[in-house]
C-alpha positions in Angstrom: 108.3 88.9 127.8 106.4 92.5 127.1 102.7 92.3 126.4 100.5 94.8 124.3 96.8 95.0 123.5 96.2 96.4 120.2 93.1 97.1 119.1 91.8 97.2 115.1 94.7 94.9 115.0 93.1 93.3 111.6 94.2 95.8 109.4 96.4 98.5 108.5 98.4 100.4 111.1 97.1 97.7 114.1 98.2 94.9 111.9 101.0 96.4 111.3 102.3 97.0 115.1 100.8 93.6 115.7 103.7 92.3 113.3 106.6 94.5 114.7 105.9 93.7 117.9 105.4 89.8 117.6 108.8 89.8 115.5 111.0 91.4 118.3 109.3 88.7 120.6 106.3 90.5 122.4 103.0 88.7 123.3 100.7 90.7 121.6 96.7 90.4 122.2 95.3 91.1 118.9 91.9 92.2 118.5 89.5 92.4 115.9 85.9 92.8 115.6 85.6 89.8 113.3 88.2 86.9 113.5 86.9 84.5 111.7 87.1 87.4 108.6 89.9 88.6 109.9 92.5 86.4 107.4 95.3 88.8 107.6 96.0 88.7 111.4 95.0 85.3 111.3 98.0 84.3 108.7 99.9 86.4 111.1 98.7 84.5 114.2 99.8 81.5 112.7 103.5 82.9 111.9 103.8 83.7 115.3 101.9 81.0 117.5 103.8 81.7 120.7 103.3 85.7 120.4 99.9 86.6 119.3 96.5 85.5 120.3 93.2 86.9 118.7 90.6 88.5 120.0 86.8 89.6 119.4 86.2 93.0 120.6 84.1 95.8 119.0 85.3 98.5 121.2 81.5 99.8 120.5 80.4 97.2 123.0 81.8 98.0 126.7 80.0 94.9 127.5 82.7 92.9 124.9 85.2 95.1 126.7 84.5 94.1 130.4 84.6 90.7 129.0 88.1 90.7 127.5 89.2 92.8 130.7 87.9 90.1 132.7 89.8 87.2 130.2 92.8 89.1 130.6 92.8 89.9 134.4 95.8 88.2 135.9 97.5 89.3 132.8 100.4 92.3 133.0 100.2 94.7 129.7 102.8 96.3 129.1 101.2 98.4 126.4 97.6 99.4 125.4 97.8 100.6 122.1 93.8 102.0 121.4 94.4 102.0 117.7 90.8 101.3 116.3 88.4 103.9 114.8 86.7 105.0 112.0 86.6 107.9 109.4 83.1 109.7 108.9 83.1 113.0 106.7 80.6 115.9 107.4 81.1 119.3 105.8 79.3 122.4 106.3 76.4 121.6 103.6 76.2 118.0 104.8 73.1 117.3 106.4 73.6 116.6 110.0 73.5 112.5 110.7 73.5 112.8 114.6 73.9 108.5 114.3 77.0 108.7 112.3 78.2 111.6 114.4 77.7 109.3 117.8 78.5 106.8 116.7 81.5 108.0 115.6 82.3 109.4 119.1 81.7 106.2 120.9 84.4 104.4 118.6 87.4 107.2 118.6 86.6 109.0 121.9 85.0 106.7 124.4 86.1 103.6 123.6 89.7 104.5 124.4 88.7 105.7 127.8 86.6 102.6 128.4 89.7 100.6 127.4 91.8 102.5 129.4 89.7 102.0 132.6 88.9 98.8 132.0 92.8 97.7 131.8 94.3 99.4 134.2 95.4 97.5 136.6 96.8 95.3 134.3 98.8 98.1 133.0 99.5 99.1 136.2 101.5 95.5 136.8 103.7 96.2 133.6 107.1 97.4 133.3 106.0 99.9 130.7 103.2 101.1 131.7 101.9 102.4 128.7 98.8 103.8 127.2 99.3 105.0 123.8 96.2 106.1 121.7 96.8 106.7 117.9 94.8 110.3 116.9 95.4 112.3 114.3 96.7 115.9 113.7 93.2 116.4 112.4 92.0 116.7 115.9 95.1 119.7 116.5 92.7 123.1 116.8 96.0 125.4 116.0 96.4 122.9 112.8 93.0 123.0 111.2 93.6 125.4 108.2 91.4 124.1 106.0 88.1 123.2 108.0 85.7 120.6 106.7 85.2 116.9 108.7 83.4 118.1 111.5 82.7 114.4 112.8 85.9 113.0 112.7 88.0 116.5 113.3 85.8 116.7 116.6 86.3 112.8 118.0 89.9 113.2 118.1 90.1 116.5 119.3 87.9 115.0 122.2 89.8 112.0 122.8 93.0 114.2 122.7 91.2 115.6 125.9 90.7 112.4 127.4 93.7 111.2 127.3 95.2 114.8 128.7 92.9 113.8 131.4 94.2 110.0 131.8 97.6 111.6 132.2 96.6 113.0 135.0 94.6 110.6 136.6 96.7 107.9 135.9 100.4 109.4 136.8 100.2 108.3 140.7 99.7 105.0 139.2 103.0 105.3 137.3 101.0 104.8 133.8 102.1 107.3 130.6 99.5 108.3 128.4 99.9 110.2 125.2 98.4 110.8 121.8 100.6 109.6 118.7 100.0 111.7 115.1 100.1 108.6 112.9 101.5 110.8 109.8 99.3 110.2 106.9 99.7 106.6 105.8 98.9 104.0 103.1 95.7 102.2 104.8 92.0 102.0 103.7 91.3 105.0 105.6 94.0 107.1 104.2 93.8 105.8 100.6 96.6 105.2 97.7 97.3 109.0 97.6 99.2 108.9 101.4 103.0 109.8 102.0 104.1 106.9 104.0 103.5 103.2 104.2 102.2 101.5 107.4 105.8 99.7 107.9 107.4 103.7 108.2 104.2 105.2 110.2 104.5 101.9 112.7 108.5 102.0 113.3 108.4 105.6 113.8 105.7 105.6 116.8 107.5 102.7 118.2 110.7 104.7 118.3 108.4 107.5 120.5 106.9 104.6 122.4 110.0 103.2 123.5 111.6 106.6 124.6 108.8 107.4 126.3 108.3 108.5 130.4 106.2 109.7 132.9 107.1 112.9 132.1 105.5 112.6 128.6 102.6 111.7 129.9 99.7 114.0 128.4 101.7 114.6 125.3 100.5 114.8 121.8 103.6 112.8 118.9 103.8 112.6 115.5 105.1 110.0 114.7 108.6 111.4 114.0 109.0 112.2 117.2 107.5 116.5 116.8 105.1 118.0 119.0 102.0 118.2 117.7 100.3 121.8 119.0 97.1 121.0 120.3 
């Protein structure tokens, strides 16, 4: 039986894979920041008792991290899917909040990499040997016609970066790493006003995912399967 970690799995897209995934019989680890509010994933949970497990992990918190990582040690992962973040707007009038702009870098650009080094080795024991973090095409350089959200532009054009890097590191290890464009999709974060629903956005990655080798590794997806220019 595959395994995937999936973190923000409470909501939206990450509750959405965490579905998929349980349905075509995968273990998933589900985590959440809050389980006991999580009521969503936990109705989920109880659907699929044998698949999912929950658990807390702010990805903020590389101490919760090490902890999971250590919960999860003899475990084999199949796929780390570092789906949690957070939208914060800045435009060029905006005062300057250097909190929310850290903050917001520890949550979509090191957390992923703390993840990533954290689980490894159990990714390393997988037969997929996948590490798939969800960015956006916000964070695309050639893309950005229209300027405006500084913060949240610049933590995913810096995780894309990272996870270039992962590639790299990672490929003597046999682990893929790429970047996947979620589309812009029905969620709290992309409001009513979005093209596609979560159900679309999530089948569409997990056609990429399961196409995906070692020679993709350091790629950047949409979810339809396009490049995305960096």
């Amino acid at each position: 039986m595959k395994a995937a970690l999936i973190t923000g799995a409470n909501r939206g897209i990450g509750l959405e894979f965490s579905r998929q995934y349980a349905a075509d019989g995968w273990r998933v680890f589900a985590c959440t920041r809050h389980p006991q509010k999580s009521d969503a994933l936990n109705t989920l949970a109880a659907e699929f008792p044998q698949q999912i497990t929950v658990h807390a992990l702010d990805v903020g918190d590389h101490a919760q991290i090490e902890q999971l990582a250590q919960s999860l040690t003899n475990e084999s992962i199949d796929l780390l899917l570092n789906n949690a973040g957070i939208y914060t707007s800045c435009h060029k009038d905006d005062n300057i909040d250097q909190e929310a702009w850290m903050h917001s870098f520890l949550i979509n650009t090191i957390a992923p990499l703390k993840m990533a080094q954290m689980f490894s080795p159990q990714i390393a024991r997988g037969s997929q040997k996948s590490i798939v973090t969800i960015s956006s095409k916000m964070g695309s350089i050639a893309d950005n016609s229209s300027g405006g959200s500084y913060i949240y532009r610049s933590s995913k054009a810096a995780v894309n970066m990272v996870v270039k890097s992962l590639a790299i590191d990672l490929k003597t290890a046999g682990i893929t790493a790429v970047v996947l464009h979620p589309g812009w999709v029905k969620t709290d974060m992309g409001g009513p006003n979005a093209l596609i629903s979560t159900a679309q956005s999530v089948s569409g990655m997990r056609n990429v995912i399961d196409h995906l080798t070692l020679a993709d590794s350091g790629k950047f997806i949409a979810y339809d399967g396009k490049m995305i220019p960096w």
